[in-house]
ChimeraX commands (.cxc) that place a marker at each C-alpha (Angstrom):
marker #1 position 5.88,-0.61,15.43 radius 0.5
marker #1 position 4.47,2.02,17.76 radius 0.5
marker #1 position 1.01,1.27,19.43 radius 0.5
marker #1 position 0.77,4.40,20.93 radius 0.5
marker #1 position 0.05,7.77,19.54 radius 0.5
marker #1 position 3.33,9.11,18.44 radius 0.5
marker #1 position 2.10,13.01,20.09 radius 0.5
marker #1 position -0.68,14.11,21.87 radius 0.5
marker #1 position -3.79,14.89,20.15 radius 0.5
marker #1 position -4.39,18.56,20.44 radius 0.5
marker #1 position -7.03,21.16,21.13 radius 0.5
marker #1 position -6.04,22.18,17.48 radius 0.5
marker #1 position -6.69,18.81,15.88 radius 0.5
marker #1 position -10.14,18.99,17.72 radius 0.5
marker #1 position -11.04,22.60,16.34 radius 0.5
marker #1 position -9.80,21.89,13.02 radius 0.5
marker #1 position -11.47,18.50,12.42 radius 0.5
marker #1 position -15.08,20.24,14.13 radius 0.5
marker #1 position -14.71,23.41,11.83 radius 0.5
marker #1 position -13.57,21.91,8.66 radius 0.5
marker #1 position -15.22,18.17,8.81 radius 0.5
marker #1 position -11.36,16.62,8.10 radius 0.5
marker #1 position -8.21,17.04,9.77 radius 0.5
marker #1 position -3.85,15.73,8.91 radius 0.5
marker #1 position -2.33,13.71,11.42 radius 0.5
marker #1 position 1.29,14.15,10.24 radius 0.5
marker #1 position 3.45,10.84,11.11 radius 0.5
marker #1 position 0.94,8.67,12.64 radius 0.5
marker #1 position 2.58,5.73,12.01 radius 0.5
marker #1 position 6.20,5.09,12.13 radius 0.5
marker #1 position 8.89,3.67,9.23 radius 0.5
marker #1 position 8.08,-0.06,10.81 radius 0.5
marker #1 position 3.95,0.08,10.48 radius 0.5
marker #1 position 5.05,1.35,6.66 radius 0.5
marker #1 position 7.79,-1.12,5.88 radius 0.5
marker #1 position 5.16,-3.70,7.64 radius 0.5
marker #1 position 2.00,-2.57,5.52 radius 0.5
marker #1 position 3.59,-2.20,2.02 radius 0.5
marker #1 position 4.67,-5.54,2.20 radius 0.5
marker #1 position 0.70,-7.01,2.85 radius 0.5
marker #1 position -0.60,-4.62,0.15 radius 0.5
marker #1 position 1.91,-5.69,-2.16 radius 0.5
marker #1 position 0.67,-9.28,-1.35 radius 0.5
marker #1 position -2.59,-8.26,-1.50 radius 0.5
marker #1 position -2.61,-6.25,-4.70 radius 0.5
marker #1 position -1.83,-9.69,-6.72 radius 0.5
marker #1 position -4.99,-11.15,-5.59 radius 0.5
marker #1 position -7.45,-8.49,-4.29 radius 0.5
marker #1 position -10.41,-10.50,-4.63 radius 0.5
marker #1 position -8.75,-13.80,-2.68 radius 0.5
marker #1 position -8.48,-11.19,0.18 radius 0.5
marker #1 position -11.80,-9.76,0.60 radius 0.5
marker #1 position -14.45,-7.96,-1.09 radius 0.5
marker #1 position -13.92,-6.03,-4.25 radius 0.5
marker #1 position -15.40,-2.50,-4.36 radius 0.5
marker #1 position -17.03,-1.34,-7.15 radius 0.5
marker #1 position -14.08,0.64,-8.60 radius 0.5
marker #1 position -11.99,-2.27,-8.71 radius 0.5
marker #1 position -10.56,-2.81,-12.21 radius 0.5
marker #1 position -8.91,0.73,-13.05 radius 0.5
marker #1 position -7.81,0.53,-9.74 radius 0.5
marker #1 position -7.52,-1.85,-6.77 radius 0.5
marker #1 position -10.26,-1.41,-4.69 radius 0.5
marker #1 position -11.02,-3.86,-1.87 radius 0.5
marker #1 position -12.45,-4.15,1.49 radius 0.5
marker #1 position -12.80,-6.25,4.87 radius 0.5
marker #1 position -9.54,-7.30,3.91 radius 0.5
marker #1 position -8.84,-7.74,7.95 radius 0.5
marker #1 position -11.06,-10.51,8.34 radius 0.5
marker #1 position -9.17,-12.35,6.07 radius 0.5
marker #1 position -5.18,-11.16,6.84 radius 0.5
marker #1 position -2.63,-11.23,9.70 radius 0.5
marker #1 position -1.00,-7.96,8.84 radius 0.5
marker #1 position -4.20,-5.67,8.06 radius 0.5
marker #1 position -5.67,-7.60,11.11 radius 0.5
marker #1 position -2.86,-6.37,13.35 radius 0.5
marker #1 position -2.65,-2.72,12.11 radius 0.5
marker #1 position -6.49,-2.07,12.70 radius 0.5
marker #1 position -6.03,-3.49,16.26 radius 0.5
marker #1 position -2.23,-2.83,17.56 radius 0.5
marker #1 position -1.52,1.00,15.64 radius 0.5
marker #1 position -2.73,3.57,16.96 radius 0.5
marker #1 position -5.65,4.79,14.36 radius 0.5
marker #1 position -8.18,3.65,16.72 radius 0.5
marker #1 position -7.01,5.96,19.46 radius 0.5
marker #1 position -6.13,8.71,17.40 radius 0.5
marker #1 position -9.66,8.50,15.90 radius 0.5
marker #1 position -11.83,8.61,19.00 radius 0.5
marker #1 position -9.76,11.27,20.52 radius 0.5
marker #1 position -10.11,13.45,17.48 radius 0.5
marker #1 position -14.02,12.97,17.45 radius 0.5
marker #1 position -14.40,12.71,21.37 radius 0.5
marker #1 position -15.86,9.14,21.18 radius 0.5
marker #1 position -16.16,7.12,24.31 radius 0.5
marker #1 position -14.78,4.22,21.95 radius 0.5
marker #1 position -14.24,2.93,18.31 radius 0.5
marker #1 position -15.05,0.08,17.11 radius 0.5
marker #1 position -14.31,-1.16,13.87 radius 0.5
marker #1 position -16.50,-1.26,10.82 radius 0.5
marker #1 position -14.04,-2.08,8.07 radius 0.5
marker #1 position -11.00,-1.66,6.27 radius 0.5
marker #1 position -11.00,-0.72,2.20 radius 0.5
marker #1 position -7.63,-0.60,0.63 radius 0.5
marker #1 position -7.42,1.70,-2.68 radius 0.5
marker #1 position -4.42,1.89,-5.15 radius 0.5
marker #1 position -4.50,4.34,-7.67 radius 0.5
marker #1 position -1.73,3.02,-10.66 radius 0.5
marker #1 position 0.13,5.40,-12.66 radius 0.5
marker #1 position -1.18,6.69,-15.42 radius 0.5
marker #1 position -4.45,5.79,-14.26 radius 0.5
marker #1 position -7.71,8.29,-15.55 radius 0.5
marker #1 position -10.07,6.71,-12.81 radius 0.5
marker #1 position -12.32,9.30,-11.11 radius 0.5
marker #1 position -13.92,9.31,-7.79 radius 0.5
marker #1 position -16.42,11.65,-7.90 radius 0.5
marker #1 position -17.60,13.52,-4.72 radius 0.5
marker #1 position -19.91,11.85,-2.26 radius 0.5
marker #1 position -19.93,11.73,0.99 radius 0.5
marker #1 position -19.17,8.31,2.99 radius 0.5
marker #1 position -22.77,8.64,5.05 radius 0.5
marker #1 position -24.45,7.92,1.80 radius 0.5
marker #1 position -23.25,4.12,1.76 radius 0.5
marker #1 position -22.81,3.60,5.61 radius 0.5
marker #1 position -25.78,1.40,7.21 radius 0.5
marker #1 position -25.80,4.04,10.27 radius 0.5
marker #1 position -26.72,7.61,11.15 radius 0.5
marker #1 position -24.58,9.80,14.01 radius 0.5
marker #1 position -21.49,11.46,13.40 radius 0.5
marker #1 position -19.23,9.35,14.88 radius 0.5
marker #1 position -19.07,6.63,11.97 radius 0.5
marker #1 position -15.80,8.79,10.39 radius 0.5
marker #1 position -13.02,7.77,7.91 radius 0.5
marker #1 position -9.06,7.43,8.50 radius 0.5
marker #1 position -7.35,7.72,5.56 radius 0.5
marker #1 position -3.65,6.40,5.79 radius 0.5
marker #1 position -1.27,6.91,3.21 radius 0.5
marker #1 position 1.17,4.20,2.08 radius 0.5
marker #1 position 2.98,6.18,-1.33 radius 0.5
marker #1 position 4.01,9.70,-1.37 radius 0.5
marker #1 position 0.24,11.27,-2.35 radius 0.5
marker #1 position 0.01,14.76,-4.38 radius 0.5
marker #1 position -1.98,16.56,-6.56 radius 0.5
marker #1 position -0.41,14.61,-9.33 radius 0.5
marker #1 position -1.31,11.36,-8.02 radius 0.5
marker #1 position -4.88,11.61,-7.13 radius 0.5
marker #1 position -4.91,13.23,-3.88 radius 0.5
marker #1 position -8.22,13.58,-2.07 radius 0.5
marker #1 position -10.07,16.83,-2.16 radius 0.5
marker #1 position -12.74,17.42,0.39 radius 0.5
marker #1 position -14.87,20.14,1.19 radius 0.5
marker #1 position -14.26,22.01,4.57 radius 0.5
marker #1 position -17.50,22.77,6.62 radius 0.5
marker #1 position -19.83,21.13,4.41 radius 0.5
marker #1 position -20.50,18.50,6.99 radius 0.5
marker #1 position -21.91,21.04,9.41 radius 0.5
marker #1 position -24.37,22.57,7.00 radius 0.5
marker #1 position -25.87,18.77,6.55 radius 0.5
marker #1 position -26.23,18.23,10.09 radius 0.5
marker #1 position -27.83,21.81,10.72 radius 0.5
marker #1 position -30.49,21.17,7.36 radius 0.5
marker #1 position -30.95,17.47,8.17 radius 0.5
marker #1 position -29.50,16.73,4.60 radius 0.5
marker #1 position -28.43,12.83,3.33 radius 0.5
marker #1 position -27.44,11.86,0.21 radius 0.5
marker #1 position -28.61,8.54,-1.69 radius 0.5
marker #1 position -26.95,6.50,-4.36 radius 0.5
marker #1 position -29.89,8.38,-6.96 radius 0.5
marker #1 position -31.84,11.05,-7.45 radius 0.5
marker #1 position -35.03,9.84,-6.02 radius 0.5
marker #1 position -32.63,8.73,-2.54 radius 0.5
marker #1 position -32.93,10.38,1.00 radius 0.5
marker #1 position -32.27,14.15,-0.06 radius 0.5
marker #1 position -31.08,13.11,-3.77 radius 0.5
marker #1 position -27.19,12.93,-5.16 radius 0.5
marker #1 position -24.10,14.39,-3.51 radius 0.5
marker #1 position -23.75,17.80,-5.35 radius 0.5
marker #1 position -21.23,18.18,-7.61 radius 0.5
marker #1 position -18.96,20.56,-6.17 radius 0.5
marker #1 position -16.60,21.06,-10.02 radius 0.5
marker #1 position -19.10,23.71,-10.15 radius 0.5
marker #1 position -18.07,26.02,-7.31 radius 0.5
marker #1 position -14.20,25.74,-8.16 radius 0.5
marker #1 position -13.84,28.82,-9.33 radius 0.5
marker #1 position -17.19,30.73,-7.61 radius 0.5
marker #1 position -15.95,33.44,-5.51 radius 0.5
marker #1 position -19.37,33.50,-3.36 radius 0.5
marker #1 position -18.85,29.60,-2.71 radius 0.5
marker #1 position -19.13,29.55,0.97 radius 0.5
marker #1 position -16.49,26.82,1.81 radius 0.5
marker #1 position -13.64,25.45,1.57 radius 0.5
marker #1 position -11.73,23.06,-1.33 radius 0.5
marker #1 position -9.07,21.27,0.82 radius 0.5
marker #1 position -5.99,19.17,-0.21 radius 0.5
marker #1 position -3.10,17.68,1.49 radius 0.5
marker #1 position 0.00,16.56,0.10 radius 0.5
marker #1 position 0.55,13.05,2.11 radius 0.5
marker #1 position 3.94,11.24,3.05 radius 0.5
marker #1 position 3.78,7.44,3.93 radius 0.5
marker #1 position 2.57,6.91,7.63 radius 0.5
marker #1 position 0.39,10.39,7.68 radius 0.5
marker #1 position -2.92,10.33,8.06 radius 0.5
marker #1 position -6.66,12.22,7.48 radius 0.5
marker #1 position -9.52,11.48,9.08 radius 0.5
marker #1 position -12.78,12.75,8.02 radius 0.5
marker #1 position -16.20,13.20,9.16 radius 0.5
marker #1 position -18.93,10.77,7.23 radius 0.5
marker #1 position -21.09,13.92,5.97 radius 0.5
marker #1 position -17.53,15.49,4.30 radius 0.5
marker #1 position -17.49,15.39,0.79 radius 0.5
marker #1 position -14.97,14.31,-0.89 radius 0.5
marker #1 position -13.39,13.84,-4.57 radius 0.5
marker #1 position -10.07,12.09,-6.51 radius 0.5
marker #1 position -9.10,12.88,-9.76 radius 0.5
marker #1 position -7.15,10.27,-12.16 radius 0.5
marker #1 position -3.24,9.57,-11.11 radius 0.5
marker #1 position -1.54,11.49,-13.82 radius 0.5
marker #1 position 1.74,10.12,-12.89 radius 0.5
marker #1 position 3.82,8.11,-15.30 radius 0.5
marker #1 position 5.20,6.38,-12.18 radius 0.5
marker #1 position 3.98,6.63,-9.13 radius 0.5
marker #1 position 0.91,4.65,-7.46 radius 0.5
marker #1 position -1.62,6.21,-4.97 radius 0.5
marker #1 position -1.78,4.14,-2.09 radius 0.5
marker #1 position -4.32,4.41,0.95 radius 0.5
marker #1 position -5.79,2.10,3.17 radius 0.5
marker #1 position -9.02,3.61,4.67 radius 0.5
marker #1 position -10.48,1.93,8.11 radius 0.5
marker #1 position -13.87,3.29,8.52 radius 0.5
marker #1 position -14.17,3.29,12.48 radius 0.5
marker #1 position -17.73,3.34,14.89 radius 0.5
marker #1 position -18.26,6.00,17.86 radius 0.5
marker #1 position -20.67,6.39,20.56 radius 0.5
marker #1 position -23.38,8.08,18.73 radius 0.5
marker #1 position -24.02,5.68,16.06 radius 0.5
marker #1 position -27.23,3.88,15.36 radius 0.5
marker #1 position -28.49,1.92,13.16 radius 0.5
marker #1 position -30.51,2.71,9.81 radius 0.5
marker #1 position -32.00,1.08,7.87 radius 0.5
marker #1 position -32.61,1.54,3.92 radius 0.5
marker #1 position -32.29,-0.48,0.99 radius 0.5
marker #1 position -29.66,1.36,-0.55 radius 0.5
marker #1 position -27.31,1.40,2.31 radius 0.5
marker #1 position -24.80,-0.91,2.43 radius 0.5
marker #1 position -24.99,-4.62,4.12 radius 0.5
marker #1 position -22.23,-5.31,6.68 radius 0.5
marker #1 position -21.17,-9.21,5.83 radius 0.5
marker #1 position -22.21,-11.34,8.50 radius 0.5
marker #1 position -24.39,-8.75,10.33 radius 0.5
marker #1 position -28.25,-9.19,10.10 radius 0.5
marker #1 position -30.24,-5.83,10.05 radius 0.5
marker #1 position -30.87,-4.46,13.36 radius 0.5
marker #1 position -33.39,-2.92,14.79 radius 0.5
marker #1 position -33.91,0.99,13.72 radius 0.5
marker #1 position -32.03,3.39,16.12 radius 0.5
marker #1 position -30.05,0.44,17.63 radius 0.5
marker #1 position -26.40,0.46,18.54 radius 0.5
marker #1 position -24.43,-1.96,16.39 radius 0.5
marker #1 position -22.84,-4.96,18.07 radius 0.5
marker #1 position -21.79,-7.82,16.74 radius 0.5
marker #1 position -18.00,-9.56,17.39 radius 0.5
marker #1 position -17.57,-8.50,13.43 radius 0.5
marker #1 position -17.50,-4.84,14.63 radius 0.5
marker #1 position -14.46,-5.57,17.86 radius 0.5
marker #1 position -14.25,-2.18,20.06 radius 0.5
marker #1 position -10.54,-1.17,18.94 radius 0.5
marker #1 position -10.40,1.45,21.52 radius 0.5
marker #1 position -11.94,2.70,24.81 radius 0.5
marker #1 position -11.58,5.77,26.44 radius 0.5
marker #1 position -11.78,4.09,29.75 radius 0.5
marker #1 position -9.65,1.22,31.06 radius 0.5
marker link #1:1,2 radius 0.2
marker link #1:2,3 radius 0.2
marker link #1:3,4 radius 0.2
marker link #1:4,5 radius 0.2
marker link #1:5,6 radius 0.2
marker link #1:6,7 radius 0.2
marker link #1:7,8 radius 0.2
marker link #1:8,9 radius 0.2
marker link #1:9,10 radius 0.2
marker link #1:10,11 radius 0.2
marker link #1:11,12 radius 0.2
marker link #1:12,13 radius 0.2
marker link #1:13,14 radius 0.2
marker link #1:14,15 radius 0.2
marker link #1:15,16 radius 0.2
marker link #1:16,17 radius 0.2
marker link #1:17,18 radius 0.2
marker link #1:18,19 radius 0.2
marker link #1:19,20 radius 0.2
marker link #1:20,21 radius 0.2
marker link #1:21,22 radius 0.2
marker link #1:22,23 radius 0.2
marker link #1:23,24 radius 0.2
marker link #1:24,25 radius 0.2
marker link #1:25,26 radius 0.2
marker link #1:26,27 radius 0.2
marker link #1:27,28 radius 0.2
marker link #1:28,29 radius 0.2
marker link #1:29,30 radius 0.2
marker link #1:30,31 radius 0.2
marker link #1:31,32 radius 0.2
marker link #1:32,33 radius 0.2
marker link #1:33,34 radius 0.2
marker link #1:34,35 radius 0.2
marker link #1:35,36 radius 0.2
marker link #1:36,37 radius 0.2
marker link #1:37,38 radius 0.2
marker link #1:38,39 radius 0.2
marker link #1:39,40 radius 0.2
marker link #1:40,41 radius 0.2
marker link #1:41,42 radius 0.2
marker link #1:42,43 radius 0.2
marker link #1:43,44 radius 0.2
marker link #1:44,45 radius 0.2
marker link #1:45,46 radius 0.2
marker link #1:46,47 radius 0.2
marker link #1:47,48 radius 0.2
marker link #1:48,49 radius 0.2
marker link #1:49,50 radius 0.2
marker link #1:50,51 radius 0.2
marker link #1:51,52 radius 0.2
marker link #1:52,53 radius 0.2
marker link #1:53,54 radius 0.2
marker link #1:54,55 radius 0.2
marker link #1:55,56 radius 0.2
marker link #1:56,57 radius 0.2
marker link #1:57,58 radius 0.2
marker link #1:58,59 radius 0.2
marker link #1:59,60 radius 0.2
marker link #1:60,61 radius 0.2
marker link #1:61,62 radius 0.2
marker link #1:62,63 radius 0.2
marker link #1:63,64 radius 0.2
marker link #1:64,65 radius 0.2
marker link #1:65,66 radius 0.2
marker link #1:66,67 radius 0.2
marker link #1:67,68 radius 0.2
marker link #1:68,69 radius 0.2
marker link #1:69,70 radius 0.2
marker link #1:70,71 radius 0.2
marker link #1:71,72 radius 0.2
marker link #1:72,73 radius 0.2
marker link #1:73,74 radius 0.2
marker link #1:74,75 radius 0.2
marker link #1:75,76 radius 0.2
marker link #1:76,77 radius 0.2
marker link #1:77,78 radius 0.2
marker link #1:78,79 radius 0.2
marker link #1:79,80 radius 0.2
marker link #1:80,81 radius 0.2
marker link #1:81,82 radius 0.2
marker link #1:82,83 radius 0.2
marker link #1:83,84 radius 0.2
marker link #1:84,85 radius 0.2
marker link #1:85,86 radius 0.2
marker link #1:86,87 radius 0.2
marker link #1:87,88 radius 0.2
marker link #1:88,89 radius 0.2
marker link #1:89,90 radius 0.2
marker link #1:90,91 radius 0.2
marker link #1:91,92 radius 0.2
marker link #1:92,93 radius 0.2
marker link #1:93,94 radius 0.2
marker link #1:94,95 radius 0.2
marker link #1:95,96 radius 0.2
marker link #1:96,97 radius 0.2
marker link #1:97,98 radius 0.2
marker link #1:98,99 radius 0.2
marker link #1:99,100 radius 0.2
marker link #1:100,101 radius 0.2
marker link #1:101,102 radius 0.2
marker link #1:102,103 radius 0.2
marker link #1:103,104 radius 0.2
marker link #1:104,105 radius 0.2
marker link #1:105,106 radius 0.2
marker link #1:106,107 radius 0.2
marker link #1:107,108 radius 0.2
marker link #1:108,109 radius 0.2
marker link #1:109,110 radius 0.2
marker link #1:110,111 radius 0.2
marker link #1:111,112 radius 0.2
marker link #1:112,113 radius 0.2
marker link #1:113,114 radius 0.2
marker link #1:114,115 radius 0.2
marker link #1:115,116 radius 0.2
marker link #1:116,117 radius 0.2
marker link #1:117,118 radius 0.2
marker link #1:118,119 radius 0.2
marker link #1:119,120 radius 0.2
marker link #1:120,121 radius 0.2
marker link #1:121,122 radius 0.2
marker link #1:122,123 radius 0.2
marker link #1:123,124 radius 0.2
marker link #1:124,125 radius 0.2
marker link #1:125,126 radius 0.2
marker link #1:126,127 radius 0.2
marker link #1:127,128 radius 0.2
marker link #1:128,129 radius 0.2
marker link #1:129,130 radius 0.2
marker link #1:130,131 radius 0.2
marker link #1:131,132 radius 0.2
marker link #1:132,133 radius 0.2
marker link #1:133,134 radius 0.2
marker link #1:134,135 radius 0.2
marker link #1:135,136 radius 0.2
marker link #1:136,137 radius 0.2
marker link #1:137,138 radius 0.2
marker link #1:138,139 radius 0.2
marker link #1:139,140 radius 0.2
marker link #1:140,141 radius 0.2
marker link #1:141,142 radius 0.2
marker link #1:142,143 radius 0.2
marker link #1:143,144 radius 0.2
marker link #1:144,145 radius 0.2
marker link #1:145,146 radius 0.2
marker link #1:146,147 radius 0.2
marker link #1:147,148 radius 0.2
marker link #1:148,149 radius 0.2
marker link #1:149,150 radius 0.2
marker link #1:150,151 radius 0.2
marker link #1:151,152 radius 0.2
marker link #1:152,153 radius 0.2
marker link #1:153,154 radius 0.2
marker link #1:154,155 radius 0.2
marker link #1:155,156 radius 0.2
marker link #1:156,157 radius 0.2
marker link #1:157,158 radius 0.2
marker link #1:158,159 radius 0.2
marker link #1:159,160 radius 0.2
marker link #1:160,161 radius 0.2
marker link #1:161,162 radius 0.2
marker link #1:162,163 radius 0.2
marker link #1:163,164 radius 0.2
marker link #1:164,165 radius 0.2
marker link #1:165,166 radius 0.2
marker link #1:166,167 radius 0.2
marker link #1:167,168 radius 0.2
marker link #1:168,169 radius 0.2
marker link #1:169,170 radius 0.2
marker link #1:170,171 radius 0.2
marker link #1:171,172 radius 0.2
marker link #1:172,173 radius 0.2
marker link #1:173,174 radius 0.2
marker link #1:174,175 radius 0.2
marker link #1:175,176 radius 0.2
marker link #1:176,177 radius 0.2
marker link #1:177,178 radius 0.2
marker link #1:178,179 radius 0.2
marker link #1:179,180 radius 0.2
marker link #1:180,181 radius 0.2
marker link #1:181,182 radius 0.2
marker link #1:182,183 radius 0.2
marker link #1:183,184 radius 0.2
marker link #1:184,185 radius 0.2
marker link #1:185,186 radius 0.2
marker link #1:186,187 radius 0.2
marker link #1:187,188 radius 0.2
marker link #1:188,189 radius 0.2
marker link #1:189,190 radius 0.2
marker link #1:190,191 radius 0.2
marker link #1:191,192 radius 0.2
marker link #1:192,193 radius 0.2
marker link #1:193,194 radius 0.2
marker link #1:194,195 radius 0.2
marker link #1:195,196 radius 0.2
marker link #1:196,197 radius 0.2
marker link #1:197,198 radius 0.2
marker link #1:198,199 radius 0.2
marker link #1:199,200 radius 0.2
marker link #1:200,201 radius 0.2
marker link #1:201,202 radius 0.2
marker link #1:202,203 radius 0.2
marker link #1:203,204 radius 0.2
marker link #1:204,205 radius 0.2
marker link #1:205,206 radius 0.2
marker link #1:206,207 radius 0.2
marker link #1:207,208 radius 0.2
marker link #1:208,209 radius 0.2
marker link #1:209,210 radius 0.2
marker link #1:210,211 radius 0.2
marker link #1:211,212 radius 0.2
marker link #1:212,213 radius 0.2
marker link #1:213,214 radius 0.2
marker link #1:214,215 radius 0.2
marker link #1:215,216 radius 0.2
marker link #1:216,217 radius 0.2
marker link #1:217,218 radius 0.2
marker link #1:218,219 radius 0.2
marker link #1:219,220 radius 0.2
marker link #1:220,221 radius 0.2
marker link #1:221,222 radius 0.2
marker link #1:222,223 radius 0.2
marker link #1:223,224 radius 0.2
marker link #1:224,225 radius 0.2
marker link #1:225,226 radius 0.2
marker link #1:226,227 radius 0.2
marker link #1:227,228 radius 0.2
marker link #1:228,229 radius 0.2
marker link #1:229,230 radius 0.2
marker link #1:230,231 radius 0.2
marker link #1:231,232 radius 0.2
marker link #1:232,233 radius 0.2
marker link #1:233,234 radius 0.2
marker link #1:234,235 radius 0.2
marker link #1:235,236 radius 0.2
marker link #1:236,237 radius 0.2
marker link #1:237,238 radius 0.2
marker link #1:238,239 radius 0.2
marker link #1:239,240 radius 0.2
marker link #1:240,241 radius 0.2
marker link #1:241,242 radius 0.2
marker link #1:242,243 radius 0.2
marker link #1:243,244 radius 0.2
marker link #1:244,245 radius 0.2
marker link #1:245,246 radius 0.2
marker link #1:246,247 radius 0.2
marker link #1:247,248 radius 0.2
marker link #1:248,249 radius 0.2
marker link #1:249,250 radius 0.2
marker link #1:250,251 radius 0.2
marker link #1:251,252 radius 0.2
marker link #1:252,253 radius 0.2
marker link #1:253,254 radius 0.2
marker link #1:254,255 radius 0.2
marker link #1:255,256 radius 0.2
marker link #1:256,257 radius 0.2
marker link #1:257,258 radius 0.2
marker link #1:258,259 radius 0.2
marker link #1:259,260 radius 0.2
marker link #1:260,261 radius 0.2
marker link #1:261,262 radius 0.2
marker link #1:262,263 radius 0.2
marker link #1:263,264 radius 0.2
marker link #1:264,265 radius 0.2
marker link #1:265,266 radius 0.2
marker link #1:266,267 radius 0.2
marker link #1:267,268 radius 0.2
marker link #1:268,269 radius 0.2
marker link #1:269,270 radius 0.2
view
């Protein structure tokens, strides 16, 4: 199982993740991680809720999160593969720590939507370094429910100040509902989709949004484990609609999270 990146991160990843708020990391992980991690969701998938906590999708899919706290083998991929690194190079972080792993599975045949939001809306912290790698563990298409995101959105919410809430009277009111634009010629960004292969990997910035149809597969499951990772920029914030860390008390507004439930995966320096 390879700890280290499998290629150096380039000046291209960079540009591409700062321009278009997501970027593929083709072959991240190699056949071992893959072989290792299908086996633990398998195990996992039985029992979601004996594993950690279930996320409010579970049922028409499994949905489940902080699964790391509780198992060897999602333990050892967010600290021993090389996401962490991969992550903070991408973004330019001094260092990552961890702020938890959610595990999705998308069954065949399944009509379960995620609509678009935008990760910030949830996270209990403001800066942009709070981002999302998305790794897949089953082919992923556009007939499975790949992820659709919006390129360059998350730039025009940091330049206007925008944040979404959970309803309309939130922060700066719901995540818009991009179905709209799909076929507006004036829209001003991008739709963006990427076929996936087991081991690749997306990460994406915490103001991206982002979308998931239903799997309309007869056979295949979607499969993605998402570790939601902590930069050098990222304070706290407070608000009651964020959501609580387990076993972190609220901090003090504008404060740096630290806590041994959020372990620095990564660090720039020795």
């Amino acid at each position: 199982m390879n700890r280290q990146l499998p290629y150096e991160i380039t000046a291209e990843h960079i540009a591409t993740y700062q321009r278009d708020g997501v970027v593929l990391l083709k072959g991240l992980l190699d056949a071992e991680w893959v072989e290792r991690m299908q086996g633990a969701i398998a195990r996992v998938s039985k029992d979601p809720g004996t594993y950690g906590l279930l996320g409010p999708s579970n049922g028409a899919m499994v949905s489940v999160c902080y699964v790391a706290r509780q198992d060897a083998d999602f333990d050892a991929f967010v600290r021993e593969s090389p996401i962490a690194e991969a992550t903070g190079r991408v973004i330019g972080s001094d260092f990552i720590r961890l702020y938890h792993d959610h595990l999705f599975i998308k069954p065949p045949s399944s009509p379960s939507i995620m609509p678009w939001h935008c990760d910030e809306t949830a996270w209990p912290v403001t800066g942009e370094m709070a981002p999302n790698i998305w790794t897949a563990f089953s082919p992923v298409n556009s007939e499975n429910g790949r992820i659709e995101y919006i390129g360059g959105w998350h730039r025009h919410c940091i330049d206007a100040g925008l944040t979404f809430g959970f309803r309309p009277d939130q922060a700066d009111g719901l995540c818009p509902n991009f179905e709209a634009e799909r076929d507006n010629p004036d829209f001003p960004f991008r739709f963006i989709a990427v076929d996936m292969e087991p081991g690749d990997a997306v990460i994406f910035h915490p103001h991206t949004p982002h979308f998931s149809k239903g799997n309309d597969s007869a056979t295949l499951s979607r499969i993605g484990l998402a570790v939601r990772l902590l930069g050098h920029d990222v304070r706290w914030r407070n608000a009651d609609y964020k959501a609580a860390i387990p076993g972190v008390d609220a901090m003090p507004e504008g404060e740096m999270p630290d806590s041994d439930v959020l372990p620095v995966l990564w660090s720039r320096l020795p």
